[in-house]
N, C-alpha and C positions, 0 to 999 in steps of 0.2 A: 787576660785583660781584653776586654773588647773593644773598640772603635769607637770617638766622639766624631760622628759626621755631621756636618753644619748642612740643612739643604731647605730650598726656599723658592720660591716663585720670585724672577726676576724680570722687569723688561730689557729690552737693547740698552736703554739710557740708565741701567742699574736702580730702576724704580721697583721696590721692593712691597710699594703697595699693594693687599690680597686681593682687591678688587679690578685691578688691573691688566690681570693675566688670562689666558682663553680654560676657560670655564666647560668643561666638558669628560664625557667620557671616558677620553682617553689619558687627560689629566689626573683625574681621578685614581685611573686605573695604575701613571704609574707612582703617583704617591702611594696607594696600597703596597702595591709590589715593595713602595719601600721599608712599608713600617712591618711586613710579612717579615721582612729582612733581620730587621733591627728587633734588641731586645726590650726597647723604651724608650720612651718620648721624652723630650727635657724642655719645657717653655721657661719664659718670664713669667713674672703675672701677666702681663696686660694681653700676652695670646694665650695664656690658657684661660682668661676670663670670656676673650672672642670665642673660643673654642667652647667652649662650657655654654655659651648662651644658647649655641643652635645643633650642633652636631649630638646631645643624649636624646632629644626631640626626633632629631630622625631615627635615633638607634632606637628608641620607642615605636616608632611608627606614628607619630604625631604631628608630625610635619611630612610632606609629600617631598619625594627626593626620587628622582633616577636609581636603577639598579646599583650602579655605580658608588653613586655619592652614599645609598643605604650601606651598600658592601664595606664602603672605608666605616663610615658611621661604625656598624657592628664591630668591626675588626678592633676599632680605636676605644669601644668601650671596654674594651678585657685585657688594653694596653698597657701597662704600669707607666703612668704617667706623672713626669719629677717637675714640681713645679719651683723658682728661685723667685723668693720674696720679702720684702723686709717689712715689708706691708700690711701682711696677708699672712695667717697661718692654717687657719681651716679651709679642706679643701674639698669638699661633699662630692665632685663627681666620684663616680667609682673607679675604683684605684688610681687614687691621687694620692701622693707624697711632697710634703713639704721638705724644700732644702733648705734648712740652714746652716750655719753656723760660715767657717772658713769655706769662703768659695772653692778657692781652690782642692783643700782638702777634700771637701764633700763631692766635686766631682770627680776626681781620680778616685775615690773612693766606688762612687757609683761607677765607672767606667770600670774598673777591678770587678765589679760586683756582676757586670752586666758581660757576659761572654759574646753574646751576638750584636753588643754596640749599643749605643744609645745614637738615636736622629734628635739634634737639636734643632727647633724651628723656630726658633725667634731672634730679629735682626738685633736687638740693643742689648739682648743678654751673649747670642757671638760676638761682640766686640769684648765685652770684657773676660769672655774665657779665650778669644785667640789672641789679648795681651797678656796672658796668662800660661799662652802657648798649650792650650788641652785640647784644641781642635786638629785631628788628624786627614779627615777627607771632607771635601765639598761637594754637594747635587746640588747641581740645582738643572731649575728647568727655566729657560733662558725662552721667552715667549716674544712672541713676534709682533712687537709692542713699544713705539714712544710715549712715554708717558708725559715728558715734559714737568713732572712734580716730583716729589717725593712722597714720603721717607728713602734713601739710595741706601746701598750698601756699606758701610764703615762710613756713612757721612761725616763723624766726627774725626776721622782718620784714625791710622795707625803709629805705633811707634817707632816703627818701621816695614820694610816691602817685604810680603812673604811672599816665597816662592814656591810654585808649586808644580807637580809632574802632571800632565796629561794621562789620564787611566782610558777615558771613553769618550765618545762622545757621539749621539744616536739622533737624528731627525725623527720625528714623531709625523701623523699623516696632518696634522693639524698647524703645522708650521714652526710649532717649538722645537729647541734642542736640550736634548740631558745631554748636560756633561758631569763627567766623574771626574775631580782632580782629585790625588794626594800630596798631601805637604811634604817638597821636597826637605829632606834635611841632610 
């Protein structure tokens, strides 16, 4: 069974907005490293719809991108990418997968299915699978950044405090920090 890791661009004040966090090379470089990692990508709709709009453009060459941002682009089109929606069933990027049915089921299922883990990247769909307790480790990369707004982290709260262990945690030259937790239990 492999690994649900939750991981996400954060600032200091838990603003979870994409456009908020430092934007660069080295960023780039270690979200690849992490979906190298990972067997599959798991979004909501509404980030795999942001994701779909501009990321195949680049994997085309259609859009001008850093070596960087091209390298994720490529990597992310030959991703198996699981998308949870109630909204939405057809999903034309390449290798996209609808989830449906039992949330819960269909992700343990996919986590059974997936040996090298799945990276979940979307803030409103981790809340409802770590109320659901399927989320095992956190990345995120903690950017050196007040935002002052939102969208935050579990802004609707949880049901209760989870706790979690310290795995890593790495300064980057750009002022962010990766940290790795896994959920204590």
């Amino acid at each position: 069974m492999g690994l649900l890791t939750f991981s996400l661009n954060v600032t200091l004040d838990g603003c979870v907005d994409h456009r908020e966090g430092v934007v660069d090379d080295e960023t780039h470089a270690f979200f690849t490293h992490l979906m190298d990692e990972g067997g599959a990508m798991l979004w909501g709709r509404i980030t795999y719809e942001m994701m779909e709009s501009y990321w195949p453009a680049v994997a085309r060459g259609d859009e001008e991108a850093p070596a960087a941002m091209r390298e994720w682009a490529l990597k992310l089109e030959s991703k198996p990418k699981y998308v949870v929606s109630s909204t939405r069933s057809a999903f034309p990027w390449t290798n996209s997968h609808h989830v449906d049915g039992d949330l819960r089921t269909a992700i343990q299922a996919l986590k059974d299915a997936t040996p090298a883990g799945v990276l979940l990247g979307s803030g409103k769909l981790a809340i409802e699978l770590e109320r659901l307790d399927l989320i095992d480790e956190y990345k995120f990369l903690v950017h050196p950044r007040i935002a002052g707004h939102g969208p935050t982290l579990h802004q609707n709260g949880l049901p209760a405090t989870r706790k979690l262990e310290l795995i890593s945690a790495a300064p980057l030259r750009n002022g962010s920090v990766a940290l790795h937790y896994r959920r204590a239990r």
